[in-house]
OpenMM code with the backbone's topology and positions (N, CA, C; nanometers):
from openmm import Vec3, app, unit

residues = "UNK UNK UNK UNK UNK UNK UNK UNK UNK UNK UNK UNK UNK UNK UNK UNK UNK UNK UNK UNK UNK UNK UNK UNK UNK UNK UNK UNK UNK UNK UNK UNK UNK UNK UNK UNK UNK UNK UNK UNK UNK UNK UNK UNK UNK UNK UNK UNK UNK UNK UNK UNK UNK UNK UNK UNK UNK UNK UNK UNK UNK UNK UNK UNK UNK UNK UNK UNK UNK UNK UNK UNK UNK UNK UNK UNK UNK UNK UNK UNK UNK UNK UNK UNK UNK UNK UNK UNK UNK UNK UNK UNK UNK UNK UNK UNK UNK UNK UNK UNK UNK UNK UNK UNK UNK UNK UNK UNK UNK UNK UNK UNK UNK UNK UNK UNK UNK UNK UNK UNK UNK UNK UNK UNK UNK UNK UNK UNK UNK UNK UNK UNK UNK UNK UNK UNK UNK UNK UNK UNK UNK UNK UNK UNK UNK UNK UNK UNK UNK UNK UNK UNK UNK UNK UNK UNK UNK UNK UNK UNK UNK UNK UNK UNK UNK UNK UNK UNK UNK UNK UNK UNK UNK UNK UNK".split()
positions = [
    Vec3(-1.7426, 3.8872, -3.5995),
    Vec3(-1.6620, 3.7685, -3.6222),
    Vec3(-1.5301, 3.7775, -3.5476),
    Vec3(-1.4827, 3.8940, -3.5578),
    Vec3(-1.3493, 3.8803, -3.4877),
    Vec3(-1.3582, 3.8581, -3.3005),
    Vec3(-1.4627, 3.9452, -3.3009),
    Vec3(-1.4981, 3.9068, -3.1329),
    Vec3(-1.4587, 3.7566, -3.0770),
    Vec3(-1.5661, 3.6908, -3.1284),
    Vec3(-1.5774, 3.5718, -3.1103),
    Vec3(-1.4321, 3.4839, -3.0993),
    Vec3(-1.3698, 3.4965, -3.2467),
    Vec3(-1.2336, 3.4637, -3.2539),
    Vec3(-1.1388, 3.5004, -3.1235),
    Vec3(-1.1143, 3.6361, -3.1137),
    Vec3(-1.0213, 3.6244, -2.9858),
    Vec3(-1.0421, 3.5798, -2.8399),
    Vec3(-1.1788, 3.5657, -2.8194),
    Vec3(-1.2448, 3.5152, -2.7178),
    Vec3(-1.1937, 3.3505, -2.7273),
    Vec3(-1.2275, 3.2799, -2.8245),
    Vec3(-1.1663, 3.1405, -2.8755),
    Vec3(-1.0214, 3.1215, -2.7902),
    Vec3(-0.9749, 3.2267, -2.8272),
    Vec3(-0.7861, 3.2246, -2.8496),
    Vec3(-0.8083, 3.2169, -2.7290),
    Vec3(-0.8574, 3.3347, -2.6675),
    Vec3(-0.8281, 3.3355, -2.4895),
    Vec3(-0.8680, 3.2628, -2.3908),
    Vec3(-0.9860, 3.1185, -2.4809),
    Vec3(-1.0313, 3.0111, -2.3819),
    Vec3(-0.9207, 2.8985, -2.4172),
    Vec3(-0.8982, 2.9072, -2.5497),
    Vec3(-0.7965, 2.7820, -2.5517),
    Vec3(-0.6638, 2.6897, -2.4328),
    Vec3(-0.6001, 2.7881, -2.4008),
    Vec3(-0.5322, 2.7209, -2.2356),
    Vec3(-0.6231, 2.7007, -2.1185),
    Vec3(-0.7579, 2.7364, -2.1451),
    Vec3(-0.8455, 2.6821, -2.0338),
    Vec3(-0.8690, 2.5701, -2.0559),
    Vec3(-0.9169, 2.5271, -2.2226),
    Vec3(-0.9566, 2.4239, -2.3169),
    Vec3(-0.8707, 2.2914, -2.2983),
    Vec3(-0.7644, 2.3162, -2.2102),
    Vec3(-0.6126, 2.2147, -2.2876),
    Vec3(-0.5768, 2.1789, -2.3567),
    Vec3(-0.6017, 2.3215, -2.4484),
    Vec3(-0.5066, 2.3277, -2.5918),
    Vec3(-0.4097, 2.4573, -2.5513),
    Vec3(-0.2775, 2.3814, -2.6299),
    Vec3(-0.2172, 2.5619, -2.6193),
    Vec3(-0.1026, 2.5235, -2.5409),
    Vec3(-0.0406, 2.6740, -2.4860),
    Vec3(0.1135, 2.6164, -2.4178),
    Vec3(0.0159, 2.5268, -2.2781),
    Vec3(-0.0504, 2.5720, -2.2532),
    Vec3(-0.0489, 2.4962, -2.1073),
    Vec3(-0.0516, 2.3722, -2.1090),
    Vec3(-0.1771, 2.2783, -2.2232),
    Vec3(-0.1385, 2.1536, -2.2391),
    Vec3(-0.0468, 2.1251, -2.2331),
    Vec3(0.0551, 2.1454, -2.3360),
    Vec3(0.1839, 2.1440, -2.3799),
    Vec3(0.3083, 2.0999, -2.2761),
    Vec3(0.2564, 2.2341, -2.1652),
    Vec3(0.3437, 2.2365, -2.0742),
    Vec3(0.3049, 2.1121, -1.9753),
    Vec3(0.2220, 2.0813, -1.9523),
    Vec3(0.1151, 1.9231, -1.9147),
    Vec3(0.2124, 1.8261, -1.9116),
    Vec3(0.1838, 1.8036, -2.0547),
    Vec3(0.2581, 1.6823, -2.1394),
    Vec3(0.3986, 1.6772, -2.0938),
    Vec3(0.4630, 1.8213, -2.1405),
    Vec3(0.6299, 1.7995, -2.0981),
    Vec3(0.6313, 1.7450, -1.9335),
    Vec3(0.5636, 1.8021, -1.8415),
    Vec3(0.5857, 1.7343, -1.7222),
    Vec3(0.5653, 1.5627, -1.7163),
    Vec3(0.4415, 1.5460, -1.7757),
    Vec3(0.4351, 1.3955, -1.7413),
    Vec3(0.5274, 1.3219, -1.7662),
    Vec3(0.6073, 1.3617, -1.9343),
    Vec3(0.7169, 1.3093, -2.0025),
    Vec3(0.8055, 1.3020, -1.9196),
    Vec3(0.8612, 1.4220, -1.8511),
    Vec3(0.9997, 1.4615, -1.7553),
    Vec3(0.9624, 1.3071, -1.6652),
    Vec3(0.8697, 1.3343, -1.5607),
    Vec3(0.8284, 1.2053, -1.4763),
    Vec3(0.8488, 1.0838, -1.5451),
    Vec3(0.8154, 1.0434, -1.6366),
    Vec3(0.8472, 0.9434, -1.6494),
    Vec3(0.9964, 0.9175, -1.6829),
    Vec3(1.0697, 1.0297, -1.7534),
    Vec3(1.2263, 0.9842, -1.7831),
    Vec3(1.2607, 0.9965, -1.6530),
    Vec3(1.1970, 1.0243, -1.5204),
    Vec3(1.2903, 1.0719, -1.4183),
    Vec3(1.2934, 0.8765, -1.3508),
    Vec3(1.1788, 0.8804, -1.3595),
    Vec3(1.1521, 0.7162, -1.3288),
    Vec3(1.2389, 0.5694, -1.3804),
    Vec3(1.2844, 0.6245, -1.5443),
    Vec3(1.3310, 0.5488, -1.5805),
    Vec3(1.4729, 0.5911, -1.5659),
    Vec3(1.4884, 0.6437, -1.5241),
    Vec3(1.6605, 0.6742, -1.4695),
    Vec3(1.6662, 0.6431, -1.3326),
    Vec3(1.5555, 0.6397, -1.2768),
    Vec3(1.5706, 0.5916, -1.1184),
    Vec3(1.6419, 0.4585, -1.1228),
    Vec3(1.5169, 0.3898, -1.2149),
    Vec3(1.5844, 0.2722, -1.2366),
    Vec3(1.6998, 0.2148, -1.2549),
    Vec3(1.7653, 0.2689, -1.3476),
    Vec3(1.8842, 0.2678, -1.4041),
    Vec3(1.9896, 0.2926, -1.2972),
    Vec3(1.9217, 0.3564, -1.1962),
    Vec3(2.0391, 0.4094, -1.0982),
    Vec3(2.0517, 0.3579, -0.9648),
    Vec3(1.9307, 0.2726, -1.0000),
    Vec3(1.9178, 0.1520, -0.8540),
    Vec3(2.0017, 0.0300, -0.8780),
    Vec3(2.0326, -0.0334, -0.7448),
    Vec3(2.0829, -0.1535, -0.7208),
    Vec3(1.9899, -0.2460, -0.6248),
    Vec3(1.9630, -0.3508, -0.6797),
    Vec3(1.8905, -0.4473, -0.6107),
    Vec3(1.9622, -0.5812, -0.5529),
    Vec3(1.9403, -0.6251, -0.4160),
    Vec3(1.9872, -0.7307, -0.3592),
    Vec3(2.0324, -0.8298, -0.4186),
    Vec3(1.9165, -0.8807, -0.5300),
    Vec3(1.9180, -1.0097, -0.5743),
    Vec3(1.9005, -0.8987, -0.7121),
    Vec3(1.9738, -0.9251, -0.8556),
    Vec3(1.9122, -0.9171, -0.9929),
    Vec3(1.7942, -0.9274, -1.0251),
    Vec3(1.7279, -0.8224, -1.0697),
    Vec3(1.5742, -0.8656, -1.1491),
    Vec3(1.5901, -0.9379, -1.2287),
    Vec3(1.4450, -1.0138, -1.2149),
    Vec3(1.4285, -1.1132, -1.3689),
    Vec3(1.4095, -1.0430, -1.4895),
    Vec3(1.3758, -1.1022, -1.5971),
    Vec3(1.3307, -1.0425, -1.7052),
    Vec3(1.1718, -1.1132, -1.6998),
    Vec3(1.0394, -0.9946, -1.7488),
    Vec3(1.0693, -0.8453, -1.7809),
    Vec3(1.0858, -0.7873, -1.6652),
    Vec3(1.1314, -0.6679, -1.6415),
    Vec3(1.1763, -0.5782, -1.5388),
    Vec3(1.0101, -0.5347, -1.5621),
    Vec3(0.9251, -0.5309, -1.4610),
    Vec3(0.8277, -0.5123, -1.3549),
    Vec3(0.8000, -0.3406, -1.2999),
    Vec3(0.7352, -0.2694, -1.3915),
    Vec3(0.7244, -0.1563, -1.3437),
    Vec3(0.5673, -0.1514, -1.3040),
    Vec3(0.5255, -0.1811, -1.2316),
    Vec3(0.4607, -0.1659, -1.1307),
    Vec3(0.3703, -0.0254, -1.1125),
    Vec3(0.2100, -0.0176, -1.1745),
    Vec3(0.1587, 0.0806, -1.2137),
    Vec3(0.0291, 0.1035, -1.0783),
    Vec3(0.0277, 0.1797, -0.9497),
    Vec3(-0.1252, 0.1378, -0.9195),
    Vec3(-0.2074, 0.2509, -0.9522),
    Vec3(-0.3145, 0.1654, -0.9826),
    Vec3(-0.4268, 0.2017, -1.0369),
    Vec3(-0.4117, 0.2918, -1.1645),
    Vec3(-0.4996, 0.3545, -1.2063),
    Vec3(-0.4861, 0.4466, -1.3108),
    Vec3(-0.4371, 0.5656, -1.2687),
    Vec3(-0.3373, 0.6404, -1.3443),
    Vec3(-0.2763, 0.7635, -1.3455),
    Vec3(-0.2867, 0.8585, -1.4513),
    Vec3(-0.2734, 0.9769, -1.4219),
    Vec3(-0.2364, 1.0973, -1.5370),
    Vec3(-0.1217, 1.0560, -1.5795),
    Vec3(-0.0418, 0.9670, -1.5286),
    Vec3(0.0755, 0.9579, -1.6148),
    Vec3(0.1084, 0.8363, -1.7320),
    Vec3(-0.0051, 0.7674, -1.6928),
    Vec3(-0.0298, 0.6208, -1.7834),
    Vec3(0.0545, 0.6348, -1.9322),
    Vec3(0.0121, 0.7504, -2.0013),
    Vec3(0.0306, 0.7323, -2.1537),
    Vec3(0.1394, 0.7311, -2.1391),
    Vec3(0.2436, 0.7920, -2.0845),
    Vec3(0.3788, 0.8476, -2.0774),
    Vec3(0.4725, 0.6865, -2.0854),
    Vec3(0.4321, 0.6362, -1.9179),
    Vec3(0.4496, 0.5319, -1.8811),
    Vec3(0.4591, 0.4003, -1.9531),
    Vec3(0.3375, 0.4472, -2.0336),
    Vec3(0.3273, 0.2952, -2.1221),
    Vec3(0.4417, 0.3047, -2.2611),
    Vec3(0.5012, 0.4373, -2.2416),
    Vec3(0.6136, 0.4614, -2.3796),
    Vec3(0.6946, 0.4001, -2.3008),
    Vec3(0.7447, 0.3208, -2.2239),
    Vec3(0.8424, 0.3058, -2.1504),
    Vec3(0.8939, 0.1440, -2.1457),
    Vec3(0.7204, 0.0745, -2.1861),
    Vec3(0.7420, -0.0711, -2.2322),
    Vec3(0.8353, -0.0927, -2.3179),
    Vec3(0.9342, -0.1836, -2.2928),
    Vec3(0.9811, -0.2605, -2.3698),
    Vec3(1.1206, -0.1862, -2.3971),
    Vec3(1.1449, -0.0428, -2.3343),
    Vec3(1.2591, -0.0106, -2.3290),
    Vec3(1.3676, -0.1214, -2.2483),
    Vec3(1.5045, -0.0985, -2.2569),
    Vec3(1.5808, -0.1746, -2.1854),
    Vec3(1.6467, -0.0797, -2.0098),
    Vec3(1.6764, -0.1991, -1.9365),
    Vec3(1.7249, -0.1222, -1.8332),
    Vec3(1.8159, -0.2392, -1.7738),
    Vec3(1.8971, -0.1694, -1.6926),
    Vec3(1.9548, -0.2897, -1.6120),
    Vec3(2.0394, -0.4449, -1.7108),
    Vec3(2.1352, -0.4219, -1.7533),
    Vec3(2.1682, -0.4747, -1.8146),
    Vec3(2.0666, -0.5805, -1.8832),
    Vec3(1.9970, -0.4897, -1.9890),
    Vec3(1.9674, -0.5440, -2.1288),
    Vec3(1.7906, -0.6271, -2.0595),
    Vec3(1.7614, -0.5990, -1.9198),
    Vec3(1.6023, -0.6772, -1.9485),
    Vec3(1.5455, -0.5644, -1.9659),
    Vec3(1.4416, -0.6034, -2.0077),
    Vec3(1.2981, -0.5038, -2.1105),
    Vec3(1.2055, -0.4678, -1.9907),
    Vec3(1.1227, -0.3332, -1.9646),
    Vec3(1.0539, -0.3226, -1.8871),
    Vec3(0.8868, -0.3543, -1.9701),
    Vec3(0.8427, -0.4050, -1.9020),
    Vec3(0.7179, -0.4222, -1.8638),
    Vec3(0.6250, -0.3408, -1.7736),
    Vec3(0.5078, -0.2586, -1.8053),
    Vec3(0.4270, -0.1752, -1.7032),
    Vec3(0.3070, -0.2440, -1.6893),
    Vec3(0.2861, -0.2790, -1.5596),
    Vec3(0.1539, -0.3219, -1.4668),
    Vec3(0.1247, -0.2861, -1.4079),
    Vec3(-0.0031, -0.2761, -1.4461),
    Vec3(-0.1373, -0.1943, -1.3233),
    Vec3(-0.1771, -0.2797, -1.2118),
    Vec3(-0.1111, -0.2675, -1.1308),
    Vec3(-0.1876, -0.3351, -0.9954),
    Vec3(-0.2694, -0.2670, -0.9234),
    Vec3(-0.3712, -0.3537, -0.8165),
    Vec3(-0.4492, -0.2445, -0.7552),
    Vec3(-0.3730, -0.2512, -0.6443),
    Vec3(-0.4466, -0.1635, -0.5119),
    Vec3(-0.4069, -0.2100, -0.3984),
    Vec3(-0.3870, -0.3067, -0.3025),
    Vec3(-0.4953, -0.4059, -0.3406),
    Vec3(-0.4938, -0.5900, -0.2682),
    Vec3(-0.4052, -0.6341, -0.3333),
    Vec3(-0.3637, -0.6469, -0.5433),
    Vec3(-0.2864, -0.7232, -0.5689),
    Vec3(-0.1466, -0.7634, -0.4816),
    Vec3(-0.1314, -0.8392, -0.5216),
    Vec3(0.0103, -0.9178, -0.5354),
    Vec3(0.1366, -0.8344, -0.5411),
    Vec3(0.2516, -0.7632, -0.4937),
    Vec3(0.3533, -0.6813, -0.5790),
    Vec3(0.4842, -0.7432, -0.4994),
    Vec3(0.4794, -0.8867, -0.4885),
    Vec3(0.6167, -1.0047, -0.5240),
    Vec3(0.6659, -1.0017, -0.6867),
    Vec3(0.5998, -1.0112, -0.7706),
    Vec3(0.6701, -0.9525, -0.8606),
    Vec3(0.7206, -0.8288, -0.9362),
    Vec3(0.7092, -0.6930, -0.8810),
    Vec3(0.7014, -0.6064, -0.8787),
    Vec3(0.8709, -0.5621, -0.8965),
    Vec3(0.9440, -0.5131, -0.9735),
    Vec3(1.0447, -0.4539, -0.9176),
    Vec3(1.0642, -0.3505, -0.8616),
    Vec3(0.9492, -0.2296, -0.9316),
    Vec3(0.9343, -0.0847, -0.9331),
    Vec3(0.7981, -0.0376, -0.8828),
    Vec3(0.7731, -0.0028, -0.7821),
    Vec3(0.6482, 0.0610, -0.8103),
    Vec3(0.6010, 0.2159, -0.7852),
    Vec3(0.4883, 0.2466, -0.8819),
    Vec3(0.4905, 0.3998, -0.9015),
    Vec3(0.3210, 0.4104, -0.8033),
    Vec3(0.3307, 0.5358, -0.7182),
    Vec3(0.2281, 0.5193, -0.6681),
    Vec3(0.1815, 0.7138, -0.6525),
    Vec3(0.0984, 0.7279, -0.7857),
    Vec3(0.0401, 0.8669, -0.8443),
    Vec3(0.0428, 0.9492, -0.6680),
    Vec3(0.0087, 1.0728, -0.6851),
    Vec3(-0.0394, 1.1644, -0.6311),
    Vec3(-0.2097, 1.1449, -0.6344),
    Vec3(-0.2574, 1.0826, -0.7117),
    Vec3(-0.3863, 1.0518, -0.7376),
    Vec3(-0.4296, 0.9394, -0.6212),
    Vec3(-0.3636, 0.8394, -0.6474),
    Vec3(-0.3704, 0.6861, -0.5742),
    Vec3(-0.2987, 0.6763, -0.4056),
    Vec3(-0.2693, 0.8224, -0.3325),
    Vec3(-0.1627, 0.8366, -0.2294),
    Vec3(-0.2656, 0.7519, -0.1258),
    Vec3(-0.4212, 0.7382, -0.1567),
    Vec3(-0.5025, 0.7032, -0.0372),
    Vec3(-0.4924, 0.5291, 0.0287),
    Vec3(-0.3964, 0.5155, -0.1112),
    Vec3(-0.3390, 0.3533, -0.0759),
    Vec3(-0.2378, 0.3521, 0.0521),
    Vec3(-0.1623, 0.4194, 0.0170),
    Vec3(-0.0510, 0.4059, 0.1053),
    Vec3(-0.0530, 0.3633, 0.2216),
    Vec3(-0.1286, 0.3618, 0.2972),
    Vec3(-0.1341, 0.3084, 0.4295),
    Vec3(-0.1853, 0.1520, 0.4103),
    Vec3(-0.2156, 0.0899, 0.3018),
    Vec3(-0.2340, -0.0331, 0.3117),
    Vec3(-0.1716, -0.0966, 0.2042),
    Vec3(-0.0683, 0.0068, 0.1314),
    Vec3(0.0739, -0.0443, 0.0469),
    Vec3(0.1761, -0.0685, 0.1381),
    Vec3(0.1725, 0.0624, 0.2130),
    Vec3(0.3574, 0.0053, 0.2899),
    Vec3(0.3991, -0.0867, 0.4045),
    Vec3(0.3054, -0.1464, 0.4622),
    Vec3(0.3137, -0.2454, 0.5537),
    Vec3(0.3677, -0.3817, 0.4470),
    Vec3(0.2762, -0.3791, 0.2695),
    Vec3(0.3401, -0.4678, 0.2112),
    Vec3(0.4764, -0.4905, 0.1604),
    Vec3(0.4986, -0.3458, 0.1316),
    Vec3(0.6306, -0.2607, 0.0901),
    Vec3(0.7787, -0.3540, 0.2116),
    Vec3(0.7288, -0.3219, 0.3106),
    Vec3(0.8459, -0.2859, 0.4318),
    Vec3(0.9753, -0.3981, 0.3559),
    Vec3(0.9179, -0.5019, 0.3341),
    Vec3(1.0510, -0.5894, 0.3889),
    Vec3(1.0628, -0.6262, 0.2416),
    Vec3(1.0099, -0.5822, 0.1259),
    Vec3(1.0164, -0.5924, 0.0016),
    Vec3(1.1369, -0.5371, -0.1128),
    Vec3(1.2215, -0.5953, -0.1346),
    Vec3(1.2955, -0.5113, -0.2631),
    Vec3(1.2291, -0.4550, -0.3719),
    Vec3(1.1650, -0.3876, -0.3490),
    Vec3(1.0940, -0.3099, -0.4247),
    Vec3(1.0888, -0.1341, -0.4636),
    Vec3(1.1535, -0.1009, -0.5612),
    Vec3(1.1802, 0.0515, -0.5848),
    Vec3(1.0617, 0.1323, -0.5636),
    Vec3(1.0501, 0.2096, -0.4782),
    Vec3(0.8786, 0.2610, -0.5044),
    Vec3(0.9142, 0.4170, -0.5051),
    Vec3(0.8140, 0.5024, -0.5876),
    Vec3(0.8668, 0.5963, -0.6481),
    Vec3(0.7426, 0.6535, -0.6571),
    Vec3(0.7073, 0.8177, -0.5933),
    Vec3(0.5747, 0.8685, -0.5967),
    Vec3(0.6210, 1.0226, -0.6584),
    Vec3(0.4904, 1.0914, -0.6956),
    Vec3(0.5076, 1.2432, -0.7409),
    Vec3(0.3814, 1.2360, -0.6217),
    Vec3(0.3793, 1.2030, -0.5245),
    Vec3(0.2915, 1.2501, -0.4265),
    Vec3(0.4052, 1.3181, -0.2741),
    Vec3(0.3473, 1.4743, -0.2435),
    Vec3(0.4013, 1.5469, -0.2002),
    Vec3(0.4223, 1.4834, -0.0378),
    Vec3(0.5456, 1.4918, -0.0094),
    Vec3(0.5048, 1.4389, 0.1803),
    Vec3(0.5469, 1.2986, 0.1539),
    Vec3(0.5299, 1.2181, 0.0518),
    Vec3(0.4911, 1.0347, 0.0513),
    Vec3(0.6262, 0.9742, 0.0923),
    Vec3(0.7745, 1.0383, 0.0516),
    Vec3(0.8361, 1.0132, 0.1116),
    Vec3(0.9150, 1.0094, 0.2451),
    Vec3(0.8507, 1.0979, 0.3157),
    Vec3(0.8648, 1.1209, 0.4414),
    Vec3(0.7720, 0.9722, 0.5242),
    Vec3(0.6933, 0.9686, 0.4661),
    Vec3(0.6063, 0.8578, 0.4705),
    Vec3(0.6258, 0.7077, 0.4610),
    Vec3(0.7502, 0.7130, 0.3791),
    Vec3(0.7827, 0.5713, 0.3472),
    Vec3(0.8128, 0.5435, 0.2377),
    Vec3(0.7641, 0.5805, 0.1053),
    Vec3(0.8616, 0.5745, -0.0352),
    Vec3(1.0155, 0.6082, -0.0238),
    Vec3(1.0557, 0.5714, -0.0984),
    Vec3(1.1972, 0.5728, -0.1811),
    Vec3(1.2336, 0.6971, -0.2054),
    Vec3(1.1407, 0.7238, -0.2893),
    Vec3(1.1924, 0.8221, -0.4174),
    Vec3(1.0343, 0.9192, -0.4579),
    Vec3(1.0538, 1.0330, -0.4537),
    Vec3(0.9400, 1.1472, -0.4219),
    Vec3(1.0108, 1.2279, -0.5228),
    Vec3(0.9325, 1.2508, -0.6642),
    Vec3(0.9404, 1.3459, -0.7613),
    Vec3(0.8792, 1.4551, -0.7542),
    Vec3(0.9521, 1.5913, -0.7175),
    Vec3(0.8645, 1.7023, -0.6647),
    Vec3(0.8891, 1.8162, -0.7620),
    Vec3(0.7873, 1.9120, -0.7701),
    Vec3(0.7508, 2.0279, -0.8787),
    Vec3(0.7774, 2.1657, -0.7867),
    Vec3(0.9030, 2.2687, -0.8213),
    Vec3(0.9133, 2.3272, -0.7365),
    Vec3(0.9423, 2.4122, -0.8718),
    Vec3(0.9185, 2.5370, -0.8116),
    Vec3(0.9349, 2.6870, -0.8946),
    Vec3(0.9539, 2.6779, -1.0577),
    Vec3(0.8527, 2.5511, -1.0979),
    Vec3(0.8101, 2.5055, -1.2323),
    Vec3(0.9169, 2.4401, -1.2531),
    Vec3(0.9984, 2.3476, -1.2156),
    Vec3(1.1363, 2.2583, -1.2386),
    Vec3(1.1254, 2.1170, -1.1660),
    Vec3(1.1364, 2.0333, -1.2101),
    Vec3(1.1135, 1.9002, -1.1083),
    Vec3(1.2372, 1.8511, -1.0592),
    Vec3(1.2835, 1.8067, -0.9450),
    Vec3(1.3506, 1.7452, -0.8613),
    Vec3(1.2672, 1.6540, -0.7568),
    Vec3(1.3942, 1.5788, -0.7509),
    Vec3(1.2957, 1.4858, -0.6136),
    Vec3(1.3884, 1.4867, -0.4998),
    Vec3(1.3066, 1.3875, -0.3963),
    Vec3(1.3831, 1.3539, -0.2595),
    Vec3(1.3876, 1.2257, -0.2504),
    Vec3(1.4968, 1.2082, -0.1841),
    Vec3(1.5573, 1.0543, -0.1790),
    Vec3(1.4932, 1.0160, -0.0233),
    Vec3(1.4556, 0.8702, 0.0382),
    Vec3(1.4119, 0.8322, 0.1359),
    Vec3(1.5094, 0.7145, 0.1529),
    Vec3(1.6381, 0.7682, 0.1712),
    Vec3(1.7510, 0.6408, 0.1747),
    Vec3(1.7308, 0.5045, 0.2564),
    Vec3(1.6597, 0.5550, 0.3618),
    Vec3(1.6110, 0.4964, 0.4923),
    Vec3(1.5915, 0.3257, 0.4498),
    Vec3(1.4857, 0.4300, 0.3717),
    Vec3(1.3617, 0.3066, 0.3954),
    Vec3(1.4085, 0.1923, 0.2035),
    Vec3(1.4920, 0.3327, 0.1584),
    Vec3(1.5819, 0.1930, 0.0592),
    Vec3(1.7037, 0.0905, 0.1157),
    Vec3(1.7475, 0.1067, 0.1808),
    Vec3(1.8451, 0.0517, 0.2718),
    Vec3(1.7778, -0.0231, 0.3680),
    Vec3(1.6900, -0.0126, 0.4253),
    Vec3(1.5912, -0.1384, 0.5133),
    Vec3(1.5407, -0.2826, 0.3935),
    Vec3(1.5628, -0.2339, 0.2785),
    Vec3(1.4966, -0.3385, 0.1711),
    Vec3(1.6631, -0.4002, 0.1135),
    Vec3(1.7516, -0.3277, 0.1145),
    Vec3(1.8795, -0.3543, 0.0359),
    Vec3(1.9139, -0.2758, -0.0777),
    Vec3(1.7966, -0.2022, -0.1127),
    Vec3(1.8381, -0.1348, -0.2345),
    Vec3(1.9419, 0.0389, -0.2420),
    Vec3(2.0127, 0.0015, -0.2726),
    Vec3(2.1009, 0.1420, -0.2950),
    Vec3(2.1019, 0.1908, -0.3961),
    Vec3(2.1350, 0.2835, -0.4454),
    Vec3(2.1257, 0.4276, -0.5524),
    Vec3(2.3261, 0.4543, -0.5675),
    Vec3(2.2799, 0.4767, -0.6943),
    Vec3(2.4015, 0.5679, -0.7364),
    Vec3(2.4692, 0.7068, -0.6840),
    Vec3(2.5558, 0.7569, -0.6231),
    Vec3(2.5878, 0.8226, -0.5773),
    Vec3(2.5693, 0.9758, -0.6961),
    Vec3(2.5932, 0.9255, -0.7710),
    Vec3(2.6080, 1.0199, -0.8746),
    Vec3(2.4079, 1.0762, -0.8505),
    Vec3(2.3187, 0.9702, -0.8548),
    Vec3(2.1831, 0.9986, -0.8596),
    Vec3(2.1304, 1.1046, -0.7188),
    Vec3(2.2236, 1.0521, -0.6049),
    Vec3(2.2240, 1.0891, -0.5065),
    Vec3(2.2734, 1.2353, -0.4573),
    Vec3(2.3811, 1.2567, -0.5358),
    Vec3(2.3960, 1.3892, -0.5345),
    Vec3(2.3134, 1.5103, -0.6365),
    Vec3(2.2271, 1.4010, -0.7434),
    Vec3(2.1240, 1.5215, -0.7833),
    Vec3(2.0236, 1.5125, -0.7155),
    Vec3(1.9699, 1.4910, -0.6018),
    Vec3(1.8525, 1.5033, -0.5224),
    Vec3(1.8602, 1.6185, -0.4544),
    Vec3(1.7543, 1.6726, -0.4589),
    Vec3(1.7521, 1.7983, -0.3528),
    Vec3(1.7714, 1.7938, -0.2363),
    Vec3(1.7098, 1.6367, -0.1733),
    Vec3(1.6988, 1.6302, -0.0213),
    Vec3(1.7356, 1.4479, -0.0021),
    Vec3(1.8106, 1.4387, 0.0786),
    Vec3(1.8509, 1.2990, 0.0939),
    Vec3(1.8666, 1.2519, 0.2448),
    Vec3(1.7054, 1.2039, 0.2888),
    Vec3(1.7219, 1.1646, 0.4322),
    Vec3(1.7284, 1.0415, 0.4451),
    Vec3(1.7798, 1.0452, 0.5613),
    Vec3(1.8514, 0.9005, 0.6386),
    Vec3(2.0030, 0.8347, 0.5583),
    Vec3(2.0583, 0.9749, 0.5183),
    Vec3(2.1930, 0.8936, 0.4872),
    Vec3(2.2920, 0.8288, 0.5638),
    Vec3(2.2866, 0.8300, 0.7084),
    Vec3(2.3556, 0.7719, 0.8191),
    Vec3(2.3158, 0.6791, 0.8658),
] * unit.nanometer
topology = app.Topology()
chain = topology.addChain("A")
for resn in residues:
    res = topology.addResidue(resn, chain)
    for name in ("N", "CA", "C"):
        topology.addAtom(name, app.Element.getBySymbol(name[0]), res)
């Protein structure tokens, strides 16, 4: 009986039970507060409408997280809203959009829609901002930070908080 038992114990973090889940979860969580502070720390051309438009494609590992995020407030006092768009949809109404490490195979037929769009776009896919996102949430020596793609926020109008700007690890095209 006891065999068996510690054998149990020692599959459980394979299982995704245990710290590793755990440790799972806390990341997705982190991502998403990192997202909703992006927000908070952006400036857009024109004011968003209400609801503030967070912009989901396709399905993600980060969905559950994400969807805690409805109906919070941002941006003086409008409520966010999370939508799943695919890749053909529509993202004119979009304020924010999040585009997984899962879903990166869009990208080449997102950012041509992206270019001239005020639209926050915000990936945990590695490289994506070099690529053309905004804002690239990256996992380094088990700690998350991201990189800023000033560039290509400043081709749309949108600027960032300086304060946000100096917690980025990497901030290209600030000139």
């Amino acid at each position: 009986m006891r065999r068996p038992l510690l054998t149990l114990l020692a599959l459980l973090p394979l299982l995704g039970a245990g710290p590793l889940a755990h440790a799972q979860v806390d990341e997705r969580a982190m991502k998403a507060a990192y997202l909703y502070n992006f927000i908070q720390f952006a400036q857009w051309p024109v004011a968003p409408d209400e609801p503030f438009r967070l912009c989901v494609v396709g399905q993600t590992p980060l969905d559950a997280q994400l969807e805690k995020l409805a109906g919070k407030t941002v941006l003086n006092g409008l409520h966010i809203a999370v939508v799943h768009v695919g890749p053909q949809d529509a993202l004119g109404k979009c304020h924010a959009l999040y585009l997984d490490d899962s879903q990166r195979r869009w990208l080449p037929e997102l950012l041509p829609r992206l270019e001239q769009a005020p639209i926050l776009t915000i990936t945990d896919g590695d490289g994506l901002a070099e690529q053309g996102l905004m804002i690239e949430i990256q996992k380094r020596d088990l700690k998350l930070g991201f990189e800023v793609n000033l560039a290509m926020a400043r081709k749309v109008r949108i600027d960032f908080s300086p304060r946000m700007l100096k917690m980025a690890t990497f901030v290209t095209g600030a000139r």
